[in-house]
NUDOKOL-589500 format. One record per residue (C-alpha): chain; residue number from 1; x, y, z. Coordinates in nm, 4 decimals, padded with zeros to 6 digits. Layout:
BEGIN
+---+-----+----------+----------+----------+
| c |   k |       px |       py |       pz |
+---+-----+----------+----------+----------+
| A | NUM |        X |        Y |        Z |
...
+---+-----+----------+----------+----------+
This chain:
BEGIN
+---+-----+----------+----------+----------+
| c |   k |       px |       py |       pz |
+---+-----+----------+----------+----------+
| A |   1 |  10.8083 |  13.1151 |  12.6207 |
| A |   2 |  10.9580 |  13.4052 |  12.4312 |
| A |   3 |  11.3607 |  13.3705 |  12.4318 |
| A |   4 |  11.3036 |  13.6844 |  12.6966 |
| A |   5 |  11.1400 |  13.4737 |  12.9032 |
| A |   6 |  11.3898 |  13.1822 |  12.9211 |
| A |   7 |  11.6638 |  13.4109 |  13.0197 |
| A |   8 |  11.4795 |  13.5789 |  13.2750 |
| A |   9 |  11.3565 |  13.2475 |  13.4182 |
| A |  10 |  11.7000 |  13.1397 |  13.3625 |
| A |  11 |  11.8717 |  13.4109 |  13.5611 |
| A |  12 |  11.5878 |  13.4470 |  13.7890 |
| A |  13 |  11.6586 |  13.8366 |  13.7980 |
| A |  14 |  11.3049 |  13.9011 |  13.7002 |
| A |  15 |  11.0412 |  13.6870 |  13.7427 |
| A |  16 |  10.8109 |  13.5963 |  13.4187 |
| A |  17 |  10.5777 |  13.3132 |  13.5590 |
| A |  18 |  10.4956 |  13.1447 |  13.8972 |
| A |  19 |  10.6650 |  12.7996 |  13.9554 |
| A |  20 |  10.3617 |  12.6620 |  13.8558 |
| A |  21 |  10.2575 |  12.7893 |  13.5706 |
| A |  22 |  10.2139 |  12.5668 |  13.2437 |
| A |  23 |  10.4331 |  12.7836 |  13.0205 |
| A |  24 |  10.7432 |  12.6211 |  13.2262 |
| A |  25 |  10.6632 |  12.3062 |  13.0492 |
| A |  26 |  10.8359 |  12.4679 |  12.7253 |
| A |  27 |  11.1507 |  12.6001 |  12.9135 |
| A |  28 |  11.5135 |  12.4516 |  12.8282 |
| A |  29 |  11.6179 |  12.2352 |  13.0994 |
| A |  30 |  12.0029 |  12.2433 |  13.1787 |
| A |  31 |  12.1585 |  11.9120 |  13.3301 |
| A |  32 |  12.0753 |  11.8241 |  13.7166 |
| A |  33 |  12.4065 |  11.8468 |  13.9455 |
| A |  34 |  12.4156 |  11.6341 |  14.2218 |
| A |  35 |  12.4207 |  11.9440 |  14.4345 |
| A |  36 |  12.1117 |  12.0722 |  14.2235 |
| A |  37 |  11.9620 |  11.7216 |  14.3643 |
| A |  38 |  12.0765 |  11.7672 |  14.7073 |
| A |  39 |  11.9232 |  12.1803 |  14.6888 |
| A |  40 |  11.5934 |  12.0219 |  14.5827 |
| A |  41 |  11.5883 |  11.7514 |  14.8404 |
| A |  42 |  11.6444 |  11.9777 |  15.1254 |
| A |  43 |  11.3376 |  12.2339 |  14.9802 |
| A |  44 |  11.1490 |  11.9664 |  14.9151 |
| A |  45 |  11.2093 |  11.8200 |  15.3074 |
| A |  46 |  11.1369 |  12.2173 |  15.4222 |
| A |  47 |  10.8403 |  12.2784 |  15.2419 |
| A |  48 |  10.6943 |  11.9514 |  15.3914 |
| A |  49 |  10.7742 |  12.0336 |  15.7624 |
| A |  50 |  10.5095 |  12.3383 |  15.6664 |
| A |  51 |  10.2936 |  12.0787 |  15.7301 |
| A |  52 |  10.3893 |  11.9597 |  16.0206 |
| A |  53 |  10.4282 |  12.2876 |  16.2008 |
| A |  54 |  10.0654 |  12.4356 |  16.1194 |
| A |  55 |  09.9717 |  12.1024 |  16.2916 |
| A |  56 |  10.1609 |  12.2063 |  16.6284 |
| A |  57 |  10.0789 |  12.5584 |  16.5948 |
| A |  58 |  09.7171 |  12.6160 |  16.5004 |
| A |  59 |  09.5910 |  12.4058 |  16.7811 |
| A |  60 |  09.7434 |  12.6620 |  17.0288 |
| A |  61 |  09.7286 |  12.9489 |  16.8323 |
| A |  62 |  09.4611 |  12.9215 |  16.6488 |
| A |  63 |  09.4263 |  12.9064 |  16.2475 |
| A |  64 |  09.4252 |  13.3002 |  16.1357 |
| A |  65 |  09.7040 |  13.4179 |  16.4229 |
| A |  66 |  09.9228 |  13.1087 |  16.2819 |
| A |  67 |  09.8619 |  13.2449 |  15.8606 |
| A |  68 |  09.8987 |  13.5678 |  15.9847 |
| A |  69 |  10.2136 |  13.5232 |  16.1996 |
| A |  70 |  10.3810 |  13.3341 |  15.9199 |
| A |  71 |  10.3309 |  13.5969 |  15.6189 |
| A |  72 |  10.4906 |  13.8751 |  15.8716 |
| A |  73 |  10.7874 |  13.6728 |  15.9708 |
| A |  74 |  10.8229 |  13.5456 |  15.6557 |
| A |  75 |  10.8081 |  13.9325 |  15.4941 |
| A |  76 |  11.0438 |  14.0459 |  15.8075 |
| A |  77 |  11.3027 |  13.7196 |  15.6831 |
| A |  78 |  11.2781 |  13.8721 |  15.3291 |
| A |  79 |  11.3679 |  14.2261 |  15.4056 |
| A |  80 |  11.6552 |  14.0810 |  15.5771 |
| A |  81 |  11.8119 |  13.8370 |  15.3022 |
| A |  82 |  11.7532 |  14.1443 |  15.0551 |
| A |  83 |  11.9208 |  14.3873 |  15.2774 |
| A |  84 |  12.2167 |  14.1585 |  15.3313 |
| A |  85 |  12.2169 |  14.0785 |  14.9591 |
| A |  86 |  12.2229 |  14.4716 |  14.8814 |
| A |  87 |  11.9070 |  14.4133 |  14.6727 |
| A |  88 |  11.7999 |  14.7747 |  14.4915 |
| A |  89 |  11.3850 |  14.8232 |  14.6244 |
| A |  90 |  11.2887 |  14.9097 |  14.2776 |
| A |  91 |  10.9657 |  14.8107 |  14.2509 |
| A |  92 |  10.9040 |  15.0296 |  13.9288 |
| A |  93 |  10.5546 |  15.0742 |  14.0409 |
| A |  94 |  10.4483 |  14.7047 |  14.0744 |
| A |  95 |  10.4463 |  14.7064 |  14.4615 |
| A |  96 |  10.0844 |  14.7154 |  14.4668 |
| A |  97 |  10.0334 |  14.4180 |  14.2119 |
| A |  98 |  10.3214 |  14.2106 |  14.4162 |
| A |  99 |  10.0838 |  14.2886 |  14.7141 |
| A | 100 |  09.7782 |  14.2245 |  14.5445 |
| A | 101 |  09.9287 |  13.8665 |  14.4423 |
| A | 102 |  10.0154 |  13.7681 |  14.8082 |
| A | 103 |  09.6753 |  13.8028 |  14.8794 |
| A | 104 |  09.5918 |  13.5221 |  14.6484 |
| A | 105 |  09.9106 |  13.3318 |  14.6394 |
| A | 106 |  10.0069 |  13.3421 |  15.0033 |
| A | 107 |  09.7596 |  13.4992 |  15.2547 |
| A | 108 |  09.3963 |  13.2781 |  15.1389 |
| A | 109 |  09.6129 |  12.9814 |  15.0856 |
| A | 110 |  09.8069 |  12.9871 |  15.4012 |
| A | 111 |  09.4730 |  13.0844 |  15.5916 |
| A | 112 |  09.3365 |  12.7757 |  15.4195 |
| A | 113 |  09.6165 |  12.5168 |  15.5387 |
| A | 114 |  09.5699 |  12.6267 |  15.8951 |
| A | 115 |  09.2177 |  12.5964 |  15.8802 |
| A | 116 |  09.2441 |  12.1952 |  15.7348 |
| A | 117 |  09.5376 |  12.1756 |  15.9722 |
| A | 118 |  09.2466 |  12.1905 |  16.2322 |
| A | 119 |  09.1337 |  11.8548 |  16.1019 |
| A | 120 |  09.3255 |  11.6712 |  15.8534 |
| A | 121 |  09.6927 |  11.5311 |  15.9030 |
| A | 122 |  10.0507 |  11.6764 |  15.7547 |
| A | 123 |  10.0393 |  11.3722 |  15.5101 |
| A | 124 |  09.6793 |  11.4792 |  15.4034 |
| A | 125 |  09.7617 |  11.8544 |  15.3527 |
| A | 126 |  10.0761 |  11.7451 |  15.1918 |
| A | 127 |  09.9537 |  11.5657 |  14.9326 |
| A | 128 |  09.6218 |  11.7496 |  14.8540 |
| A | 129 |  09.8853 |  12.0779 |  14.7739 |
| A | 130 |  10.0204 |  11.8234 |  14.5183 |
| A | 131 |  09.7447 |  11.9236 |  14.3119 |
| A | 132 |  09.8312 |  12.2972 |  14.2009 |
| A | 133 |  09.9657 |  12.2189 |  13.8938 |
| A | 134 |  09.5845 |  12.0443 |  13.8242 |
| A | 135 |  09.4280 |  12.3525 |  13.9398 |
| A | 136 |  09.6520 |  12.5687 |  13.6953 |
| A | 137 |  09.5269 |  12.3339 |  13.4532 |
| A | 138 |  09.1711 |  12.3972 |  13.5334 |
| A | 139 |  09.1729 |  12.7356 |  13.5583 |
| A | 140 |  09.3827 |  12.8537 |  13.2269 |
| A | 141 |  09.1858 |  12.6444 |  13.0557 |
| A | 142 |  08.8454 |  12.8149 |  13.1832 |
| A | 143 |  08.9498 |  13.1751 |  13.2113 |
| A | 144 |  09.2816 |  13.2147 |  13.0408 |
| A | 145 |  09.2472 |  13.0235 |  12.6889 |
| A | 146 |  09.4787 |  12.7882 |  12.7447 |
| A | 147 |  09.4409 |  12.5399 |  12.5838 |
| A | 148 |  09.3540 |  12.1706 |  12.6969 |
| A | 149 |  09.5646 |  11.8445 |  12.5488 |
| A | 150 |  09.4567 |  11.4942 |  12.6483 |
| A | 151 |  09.7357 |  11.4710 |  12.8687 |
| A | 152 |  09.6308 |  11.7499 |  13.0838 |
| A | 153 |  09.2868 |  11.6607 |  13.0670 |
| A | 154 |  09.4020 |  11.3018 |  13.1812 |
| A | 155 |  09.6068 |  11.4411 |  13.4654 |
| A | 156 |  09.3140 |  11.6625 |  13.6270 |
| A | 157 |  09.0854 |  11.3235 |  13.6134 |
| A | 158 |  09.4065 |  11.1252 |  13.7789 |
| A | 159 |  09.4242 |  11.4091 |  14.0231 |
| A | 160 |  09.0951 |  11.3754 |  14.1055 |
| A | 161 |  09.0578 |  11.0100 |  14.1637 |
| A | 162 |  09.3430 |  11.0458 |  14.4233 |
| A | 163 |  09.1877 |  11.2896 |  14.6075 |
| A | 164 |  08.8694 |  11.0507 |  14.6640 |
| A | 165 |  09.0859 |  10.7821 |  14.7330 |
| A | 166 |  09.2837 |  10.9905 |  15.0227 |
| A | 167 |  08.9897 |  11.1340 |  15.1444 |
| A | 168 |  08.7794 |  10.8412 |  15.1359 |
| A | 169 |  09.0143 |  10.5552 |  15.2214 |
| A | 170 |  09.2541 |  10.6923 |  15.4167 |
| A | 171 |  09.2929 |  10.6444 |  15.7886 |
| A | 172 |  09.0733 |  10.9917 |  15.8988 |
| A | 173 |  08.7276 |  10.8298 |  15.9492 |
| A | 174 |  08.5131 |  11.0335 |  15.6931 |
| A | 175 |  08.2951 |  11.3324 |  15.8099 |
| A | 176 |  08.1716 |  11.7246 |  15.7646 |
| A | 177 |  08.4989 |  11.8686 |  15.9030 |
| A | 178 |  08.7258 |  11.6107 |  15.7056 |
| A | 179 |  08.5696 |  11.7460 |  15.3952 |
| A | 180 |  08.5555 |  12.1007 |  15.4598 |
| A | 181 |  08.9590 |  12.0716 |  15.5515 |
| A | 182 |  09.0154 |  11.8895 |  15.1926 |
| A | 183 |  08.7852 |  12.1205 |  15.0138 |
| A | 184 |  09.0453 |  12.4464 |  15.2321 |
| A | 185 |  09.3497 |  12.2415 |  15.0747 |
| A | 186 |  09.1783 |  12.2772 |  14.7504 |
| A | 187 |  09.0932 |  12.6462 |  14.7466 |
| A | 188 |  09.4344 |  12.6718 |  14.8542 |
| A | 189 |  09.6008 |  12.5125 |  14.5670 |
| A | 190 |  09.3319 |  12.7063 |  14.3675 |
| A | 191 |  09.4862 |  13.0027 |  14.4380 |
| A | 192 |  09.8280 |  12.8887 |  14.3634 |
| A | 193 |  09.7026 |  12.8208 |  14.0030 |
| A | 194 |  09.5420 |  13.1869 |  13.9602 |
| A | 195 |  09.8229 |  13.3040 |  14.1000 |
| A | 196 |  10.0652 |  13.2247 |  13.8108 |
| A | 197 |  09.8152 |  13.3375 |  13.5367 |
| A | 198 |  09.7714 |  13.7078 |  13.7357 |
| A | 199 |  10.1792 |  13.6852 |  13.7734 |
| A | 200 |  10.2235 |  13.6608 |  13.4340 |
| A | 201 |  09.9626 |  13.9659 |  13.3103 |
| A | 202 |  10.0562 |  14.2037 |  13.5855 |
| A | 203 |  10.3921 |  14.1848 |  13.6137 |
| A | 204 |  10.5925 |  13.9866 |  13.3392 |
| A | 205 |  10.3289 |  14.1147 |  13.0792 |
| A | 206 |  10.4139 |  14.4629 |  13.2253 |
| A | 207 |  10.8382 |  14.4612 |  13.2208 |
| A | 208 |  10.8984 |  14.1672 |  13.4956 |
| A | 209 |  11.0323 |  14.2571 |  13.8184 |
| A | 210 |  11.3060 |  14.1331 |  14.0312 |
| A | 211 |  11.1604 |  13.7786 |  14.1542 |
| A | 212 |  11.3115 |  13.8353 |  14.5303 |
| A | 213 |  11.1089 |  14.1718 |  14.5443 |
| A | 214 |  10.7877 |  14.0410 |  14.4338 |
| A | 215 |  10.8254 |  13.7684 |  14.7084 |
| A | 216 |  10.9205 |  14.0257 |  14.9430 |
| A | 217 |  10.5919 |  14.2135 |  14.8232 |
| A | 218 |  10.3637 |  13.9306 |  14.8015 |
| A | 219 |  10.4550 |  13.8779 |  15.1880 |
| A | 220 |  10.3993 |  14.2257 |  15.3000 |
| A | 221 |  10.0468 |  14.2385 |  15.1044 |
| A | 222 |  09.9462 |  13.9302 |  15.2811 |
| A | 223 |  10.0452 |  14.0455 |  15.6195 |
| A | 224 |  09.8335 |  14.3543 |  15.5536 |
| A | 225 |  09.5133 |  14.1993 |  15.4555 |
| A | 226 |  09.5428 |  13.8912 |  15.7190 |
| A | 227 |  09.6268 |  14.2125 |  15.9987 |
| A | 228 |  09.3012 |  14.2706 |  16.0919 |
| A | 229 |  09.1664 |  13.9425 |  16.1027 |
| A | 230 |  09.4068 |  13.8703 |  16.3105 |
| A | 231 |  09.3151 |  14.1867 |  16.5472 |
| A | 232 |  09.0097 |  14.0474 |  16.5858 |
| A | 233 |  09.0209 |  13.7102 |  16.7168 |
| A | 234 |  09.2746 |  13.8235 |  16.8827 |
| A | 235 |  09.0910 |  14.0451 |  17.0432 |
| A | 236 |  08.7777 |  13.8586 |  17.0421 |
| A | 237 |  08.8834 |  13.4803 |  17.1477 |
| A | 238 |  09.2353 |  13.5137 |  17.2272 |
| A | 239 |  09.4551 |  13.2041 |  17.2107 |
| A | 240 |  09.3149 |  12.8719 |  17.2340 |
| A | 241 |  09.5739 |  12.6968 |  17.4408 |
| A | 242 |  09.9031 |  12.7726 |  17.6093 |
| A | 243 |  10.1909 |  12.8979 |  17.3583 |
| A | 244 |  10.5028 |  12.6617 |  17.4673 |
| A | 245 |  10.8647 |  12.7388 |  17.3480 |
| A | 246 |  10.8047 |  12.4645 |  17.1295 |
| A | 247 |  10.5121 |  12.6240 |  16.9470 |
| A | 248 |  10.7470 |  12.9566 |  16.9158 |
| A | 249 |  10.9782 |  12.7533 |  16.7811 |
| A | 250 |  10.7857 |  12.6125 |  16.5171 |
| A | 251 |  10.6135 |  12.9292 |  16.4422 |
| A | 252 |  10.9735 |  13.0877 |  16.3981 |
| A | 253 |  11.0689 |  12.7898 |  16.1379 |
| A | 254 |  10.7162 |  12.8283 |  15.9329 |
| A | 255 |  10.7474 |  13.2060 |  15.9164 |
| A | 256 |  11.1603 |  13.2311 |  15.8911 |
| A | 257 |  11.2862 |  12.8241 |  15.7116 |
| A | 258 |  10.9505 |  12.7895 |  15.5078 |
| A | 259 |  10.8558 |  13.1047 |  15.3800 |
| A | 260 |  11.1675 |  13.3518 |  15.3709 |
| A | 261 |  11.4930 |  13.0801 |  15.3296 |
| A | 262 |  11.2583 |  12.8542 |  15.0949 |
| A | 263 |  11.1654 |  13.1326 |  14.8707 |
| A | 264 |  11.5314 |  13.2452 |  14.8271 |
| A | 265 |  11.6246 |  12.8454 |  14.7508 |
| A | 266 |  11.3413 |  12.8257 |  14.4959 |
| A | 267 |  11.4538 |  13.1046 |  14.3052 |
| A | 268 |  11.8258 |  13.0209 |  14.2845 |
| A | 269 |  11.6992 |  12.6498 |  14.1737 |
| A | 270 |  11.4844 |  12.8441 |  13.8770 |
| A | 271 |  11.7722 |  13.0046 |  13.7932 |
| A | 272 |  11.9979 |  12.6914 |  13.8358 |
| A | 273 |  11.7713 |  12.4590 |  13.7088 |
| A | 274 |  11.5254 |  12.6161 |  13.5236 |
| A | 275 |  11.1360 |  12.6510 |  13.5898 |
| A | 276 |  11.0512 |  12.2884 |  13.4831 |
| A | 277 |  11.2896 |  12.0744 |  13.6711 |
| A | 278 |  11.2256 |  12.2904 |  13.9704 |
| A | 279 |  10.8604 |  12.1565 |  13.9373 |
| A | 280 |  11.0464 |  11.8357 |  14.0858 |
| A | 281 |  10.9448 |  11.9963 |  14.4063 |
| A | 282 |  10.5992 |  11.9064 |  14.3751 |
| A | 283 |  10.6890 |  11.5488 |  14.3395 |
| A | 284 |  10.9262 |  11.5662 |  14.6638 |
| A | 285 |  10.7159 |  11.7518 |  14.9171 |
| A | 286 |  10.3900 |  11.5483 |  14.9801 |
| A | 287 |  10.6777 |  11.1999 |  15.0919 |
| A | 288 |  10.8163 |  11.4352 |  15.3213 |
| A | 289 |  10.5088 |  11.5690 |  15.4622 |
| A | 290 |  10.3604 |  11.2178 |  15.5394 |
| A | 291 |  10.7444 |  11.1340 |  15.6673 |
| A | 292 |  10.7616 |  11.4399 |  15.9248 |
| A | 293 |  10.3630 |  11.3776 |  16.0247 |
| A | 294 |  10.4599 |  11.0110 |  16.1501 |
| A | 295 |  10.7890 |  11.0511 |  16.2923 |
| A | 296 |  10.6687 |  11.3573 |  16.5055 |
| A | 297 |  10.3146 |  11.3221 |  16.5492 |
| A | 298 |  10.2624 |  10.9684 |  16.5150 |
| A | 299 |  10.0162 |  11.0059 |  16.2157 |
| A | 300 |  09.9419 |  10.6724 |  16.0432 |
| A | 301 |  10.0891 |  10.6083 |  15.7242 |
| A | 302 |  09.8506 |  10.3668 |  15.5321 |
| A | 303 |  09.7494 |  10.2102 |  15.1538 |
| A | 304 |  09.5893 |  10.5410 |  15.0604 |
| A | 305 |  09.8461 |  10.7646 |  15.0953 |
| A | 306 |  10.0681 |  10.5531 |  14.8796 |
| A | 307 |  09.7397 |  10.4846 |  14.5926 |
| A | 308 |  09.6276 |  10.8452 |  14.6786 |
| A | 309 |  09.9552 |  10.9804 |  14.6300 |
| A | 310 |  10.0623 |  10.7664 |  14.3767 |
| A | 311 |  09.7579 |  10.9065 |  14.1722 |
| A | 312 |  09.8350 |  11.2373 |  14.2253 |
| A | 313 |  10.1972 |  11.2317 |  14.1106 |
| A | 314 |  10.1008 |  11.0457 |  13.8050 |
| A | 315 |  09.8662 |  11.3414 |  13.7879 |
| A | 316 |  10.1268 |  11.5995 |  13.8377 |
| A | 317 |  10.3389 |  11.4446 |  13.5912 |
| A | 318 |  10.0700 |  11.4407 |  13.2676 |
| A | 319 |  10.0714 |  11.7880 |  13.3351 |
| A | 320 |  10.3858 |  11.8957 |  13.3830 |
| A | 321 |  10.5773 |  11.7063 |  13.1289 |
| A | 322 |  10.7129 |  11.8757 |  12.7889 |
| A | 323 |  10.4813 |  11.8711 |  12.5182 |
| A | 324 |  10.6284 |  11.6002 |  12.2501 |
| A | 325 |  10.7481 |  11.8592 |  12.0331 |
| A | 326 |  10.9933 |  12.0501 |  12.2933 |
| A | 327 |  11.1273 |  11.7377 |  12.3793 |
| A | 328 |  11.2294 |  11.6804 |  12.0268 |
| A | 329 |  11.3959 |  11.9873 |  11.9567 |
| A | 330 |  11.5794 |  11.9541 |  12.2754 |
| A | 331 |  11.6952 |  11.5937 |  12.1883 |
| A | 332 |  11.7902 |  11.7499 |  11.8684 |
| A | 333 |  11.9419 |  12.0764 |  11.9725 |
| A | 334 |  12.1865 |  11.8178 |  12.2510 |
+---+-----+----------+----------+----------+
């Protein structure tokens, strides 16, 4: 990163990457605070309800009304917290771009989570999103130039051998649908990985812009495109089963705690924290999706979720951690 890009990812004022992308591993991390630990605890334990709450929802509401739903309230929440926060809408002409990226980086993946919440369990989902930082790996390295070190390349193979082993061995008897819901999860995190390579080339290459606004944007743009999906089965199958206050409920937290709130926390712990200690998050979420999945919906918890996901955070960790020369110069700089 350019000494630009620090302090923007620093200050969070204008956003220069997605959480994800690999050029956090060369940002300066400032020391963890124990209410930095408690911030990323409780993001990490909201994130992972997600989970949990596509599982009540999309069985009554069905997969596309439940994406759908949660981009709009999510978008609405924004507009709020900016409003309240006095937040100038100057979008310097990147509105379209910010909308164009919550097609990819919110409206497929969301879609794709409520289609494998169909069949797999919160712990399953939870883990398998575990993988973005993989599927960054993958994809900078095939269409971006970035280039490959052994520890990434280790990671990716580490990522995928937990995969098979959470798929394969877990306690979801094997079959068409199980697969199809993994492969959504993956397509999903896919997205999350082109997501911070298109960040970076339309908007940080392009000035940056304020990292609450392209949230804001990337909400609205999804609620537009999943619109008239959502029209049509709608108006085509209506709703599967009968919406209790419970389902409203959870549809209010997954639109409202885990898209709008969670946004605004992840962006004050960049700015807190920095973009690579925030990656901590993708470490934290998958225990507490498998946590909320058993004590709510009685979902087994068995061997491969702890080898699967074991796997997978060893994974996450090849290729997130600084390369051995930032680590030096930081050791030397303290």
């Amino acid at each position: 990163m350019s000494d630009f890009d620090q302090q923007a990812w620093r200050r969070c004022g204008t956003i220069h990457a997605f959480p994800f992308f690999p050029a956090a591993n060369r940002a300066v991390m400032p020391t963890m605070r124990s209410s930095d630990i408690a911030r990323l605890l409780t993001l990490s334990a909201i994130w992972g309800a997600s989970f949990l709450f596509m599982r009540i929802i999309v069985p009554v509401l069905g997969p596309l009304p439940t994406a759908f739903l949660r981009v709009t309230l999510g978008a609405i929440g924004l507009a709020v917290i900016l409003l309240v926060m006095r937040v100038r809408w100057e979008f310097k002409g990147r509105l379209g771009a910010s909308m164009l990226l919550g097609v990819i980086n919110s409206g497929i993946p969301f879609a794709m989570y409520c289609l494998a919440a169909r069949v797999l369990p919160a712990g399953y989902s939870a883990i398998l999103n575990a993988t973005t930082p993989l599927m960054g790996v993958i994809i900078g390295t095939l269409f971006f130039r970035e280039r490959l070190t052994g520890a990434k390349g280790l990671g990716v193979l580490l990522g995928l051998v937990g995969v098979a082993v959470l798929t394969r061995a877990g306690p979801v008897t094997m079959s068409g649908p199980v697969v199809i819901g993994a492969l959504a999860c993956l397509v999903a995190t896919s997205c999350y990985g082109l997501a911070g390579y298109l960040t970076k080339r339309w908007i940080s290459d392009r000035g940056g812009l304020d990292a609450k606004l392209v949230a804001f944007g990337s909400q609205l743009g999804a609620a537009v495109v999943l619109l008239p999906f959502f029209g049509y089965v709608s108006a085509t199958s209506g709703i599967p089963g009968p919406a209790t206050g419970g389902v409203w409920a959870a549809m209010a937290a997954l639109g409202f705690l885990c898209s709008a709130v969670a946004y605004m926390m992840f962006f004050r712990l960049i700015a807190d924290l920095g973009p690579l200690r925030s990656l901590t998050v993708t470490f934290l979420i998958p225990p507490f999706g498998v946590l909320w999945g058993a004590l709510f919906l009685n979902e087994a918890v068995t061997m491969a979720h702890v080898v699967g996901g074991c796997f997978i955070a060893l994974a996450v960790w090849f290729v997130c951690k600084p390369p051995r020369a930032a680590t030096a110069a930081r050791r030397a700089a303290s």
